[in-house]
C-alpha positions in Angstrom: -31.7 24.4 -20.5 -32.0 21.3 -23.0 -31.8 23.5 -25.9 -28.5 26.0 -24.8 -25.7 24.8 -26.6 -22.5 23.6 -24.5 -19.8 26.3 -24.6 -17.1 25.9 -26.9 -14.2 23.6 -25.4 -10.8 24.4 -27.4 -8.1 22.5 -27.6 -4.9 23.2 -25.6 -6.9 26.2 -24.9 -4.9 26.4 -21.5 -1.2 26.5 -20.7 1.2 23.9 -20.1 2.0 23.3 -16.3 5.2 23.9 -16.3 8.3 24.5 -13.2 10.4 27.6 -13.3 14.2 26.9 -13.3 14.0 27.8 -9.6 11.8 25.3 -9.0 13.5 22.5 -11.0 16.6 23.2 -8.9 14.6 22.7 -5.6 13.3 19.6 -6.5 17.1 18.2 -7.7 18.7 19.7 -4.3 16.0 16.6 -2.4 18.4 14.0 -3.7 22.2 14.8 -2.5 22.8 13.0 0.9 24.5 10.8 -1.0 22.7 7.8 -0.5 22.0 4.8 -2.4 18.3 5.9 -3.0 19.2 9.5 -3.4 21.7 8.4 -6.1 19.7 6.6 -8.0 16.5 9.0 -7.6 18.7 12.2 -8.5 19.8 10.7 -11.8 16.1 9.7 -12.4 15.0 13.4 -11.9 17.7 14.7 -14.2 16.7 12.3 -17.0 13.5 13.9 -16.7 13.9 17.4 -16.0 17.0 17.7 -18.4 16.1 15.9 -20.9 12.4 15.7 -20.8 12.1 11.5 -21.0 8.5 10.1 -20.3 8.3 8.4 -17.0 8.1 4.6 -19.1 11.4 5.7 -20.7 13.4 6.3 -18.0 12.4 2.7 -16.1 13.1 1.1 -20.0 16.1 2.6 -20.0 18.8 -0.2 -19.8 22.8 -0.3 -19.8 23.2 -1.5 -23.2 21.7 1.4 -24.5 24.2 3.6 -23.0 27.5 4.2 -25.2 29.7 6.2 -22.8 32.7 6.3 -25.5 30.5 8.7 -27.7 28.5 10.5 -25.4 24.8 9.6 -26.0 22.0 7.2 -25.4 19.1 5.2 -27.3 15.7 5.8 -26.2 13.6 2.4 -26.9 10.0 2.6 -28.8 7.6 3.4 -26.4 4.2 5.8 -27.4 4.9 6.5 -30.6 6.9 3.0 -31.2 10.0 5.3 -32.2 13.6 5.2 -31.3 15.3 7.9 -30.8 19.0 8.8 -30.2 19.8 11.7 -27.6 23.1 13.2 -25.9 24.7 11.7 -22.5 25.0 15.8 -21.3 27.9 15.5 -18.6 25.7 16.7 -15.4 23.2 13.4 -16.2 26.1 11.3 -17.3 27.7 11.8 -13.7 24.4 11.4 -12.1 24.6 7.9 -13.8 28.1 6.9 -13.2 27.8 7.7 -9.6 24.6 5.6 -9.3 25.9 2.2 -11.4 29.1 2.4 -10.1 28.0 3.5 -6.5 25.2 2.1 -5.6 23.4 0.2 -7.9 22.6 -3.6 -6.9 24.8 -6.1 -8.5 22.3 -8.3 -10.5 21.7 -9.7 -13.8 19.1 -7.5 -14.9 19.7 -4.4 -17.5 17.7 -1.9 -16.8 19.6 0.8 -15.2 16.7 1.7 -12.8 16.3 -1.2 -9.7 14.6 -1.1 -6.3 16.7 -0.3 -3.7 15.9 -3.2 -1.5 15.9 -6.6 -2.1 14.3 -8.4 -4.3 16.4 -5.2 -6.2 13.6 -5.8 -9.6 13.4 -3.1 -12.4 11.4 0.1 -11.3 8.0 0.7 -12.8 6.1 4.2 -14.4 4.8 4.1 -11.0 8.1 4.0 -8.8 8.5 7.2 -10.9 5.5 8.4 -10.3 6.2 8.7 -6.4 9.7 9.6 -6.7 8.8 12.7 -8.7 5.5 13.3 -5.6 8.5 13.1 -2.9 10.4 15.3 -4.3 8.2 17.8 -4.4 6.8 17.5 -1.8 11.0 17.9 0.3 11.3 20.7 -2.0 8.3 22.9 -0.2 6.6 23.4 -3.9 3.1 24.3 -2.9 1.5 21.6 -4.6 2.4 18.1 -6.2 1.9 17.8 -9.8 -1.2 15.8 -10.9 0.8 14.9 -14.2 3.8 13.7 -12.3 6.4 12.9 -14.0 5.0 14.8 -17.5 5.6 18.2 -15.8 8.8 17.8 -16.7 8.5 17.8 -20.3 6.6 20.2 -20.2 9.4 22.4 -18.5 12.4 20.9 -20.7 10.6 22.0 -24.0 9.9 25.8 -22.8 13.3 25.5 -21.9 14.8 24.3 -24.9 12.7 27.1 -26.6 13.4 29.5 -24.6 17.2 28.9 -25.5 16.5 29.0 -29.1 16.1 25.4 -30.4 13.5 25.1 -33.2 10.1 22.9 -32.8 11.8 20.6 -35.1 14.6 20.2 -32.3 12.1 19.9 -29.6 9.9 17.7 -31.4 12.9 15.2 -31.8 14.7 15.3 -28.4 11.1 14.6 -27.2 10.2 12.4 -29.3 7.2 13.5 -30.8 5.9 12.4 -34.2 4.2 15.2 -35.3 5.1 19.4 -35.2 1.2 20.0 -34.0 2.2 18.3 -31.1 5.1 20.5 -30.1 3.0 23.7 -31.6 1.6 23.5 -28.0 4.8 24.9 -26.3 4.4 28.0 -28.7 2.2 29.6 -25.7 5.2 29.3 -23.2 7.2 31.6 -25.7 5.5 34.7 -24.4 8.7 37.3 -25.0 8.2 36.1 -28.8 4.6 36.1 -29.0 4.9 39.5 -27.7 7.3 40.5 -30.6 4.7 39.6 -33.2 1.5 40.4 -31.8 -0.6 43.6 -34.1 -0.3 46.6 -31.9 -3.5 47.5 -30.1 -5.9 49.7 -32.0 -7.1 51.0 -28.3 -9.9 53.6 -29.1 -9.2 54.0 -32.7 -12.2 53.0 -35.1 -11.1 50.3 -37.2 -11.8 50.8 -41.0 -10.7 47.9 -42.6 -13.4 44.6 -42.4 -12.7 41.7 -40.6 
């Protein structure tokens, strides 16, 4: 037993968890009673699901980075100590409108993201964390996502490419410093893996060496 050698463990050898466009609906449709808390959690969600922000992001996110006139938003160094610019797209730009102007607590902090209760402080990766579990959990999916938050990025880059945007698109909307990172998503493109795959030899003897 000593002497067997441990199978081979490859990287990204599995596919990314990821939410069908169904079930990314479902989970948005928990947050539209029109509540303070359902304001600000819907435009959380969408941040996330639309545009594929990491959990830390969305909580940093404050309301000087926002430029309303030209339509986008800066997303402050975080993991890879990068900023990055990215669209205000008009469904998460409502989402945000109706939350600061609606419902969101009049104090001096900047962060966009406060508690909905007094002492109203900024929201952590963890307030996240249980807003994406409870939505989930309203929606009926089956099961919770151990990643959280992260599912979501997962499911706005296969999206993304499965609308045509190059890695090099995804890779910056996302935020990631290097391609190999983004290379992962490759496996959710099946349609295109499919178109370039060698055709099947089936029974045929193979002549050529490998």
């Amino acid at each position: 037993e000593a002497a067997a050698p441990p199978p081979p463990q490859w990287t990204h050898a599995s596919l990314p968890t990821r939410l069908s466009p169904l079930e990314v609906e479902q989970v948005l449709a928990t947050c539209q009673d029109g509540t303070a808390n359902s304001l600000r959690n819907r435009a959380m969600l969408l941040l996330l699901a639309r545009l594929g922000l990491r959990a830390h992001e969305v909580v940093s996110l404050c309301l000087d980075d926002i430029d309303w006139a030209h339509g986008h938003f800066d997303v402050r160094p975080g993991k890879t100590h990068q900023a990055r610019r990215l669209p205000l797209t008009q469904e998460v730009g409502h989402a945000l409108v109706a939350y600061v102007q609606g419902s969101r607590p009049q104090r001096d902090h900047r962060q966009v993201f406060l508690q909905c209760r007094p002492p109203f402080h900024p929201l952590t990766r963890h307030a996240v964390w249980w807003v994406v579990r409870r939505a989930f959990q309203r929606a009926g999916l089956a099961t919770c996502p151990r990643t959280g938050s992260h599912i979501f990025r997962h499911t706005a880059a296969s999206q993304m490419l499965n609308h045509g945007a190059s890695f090099k698109e995804v890779a910056d909307v996302l935020g990631h410093r290097s391609l190999q990172t983004t290379g992962i998503y490759a496996k959710l493109e099946l349609d295109m893996l499919a178109a370039v795959a060698l055709p099947w030899l089936g029974g045929a003897p193979c002549t050529q060496p490998f």
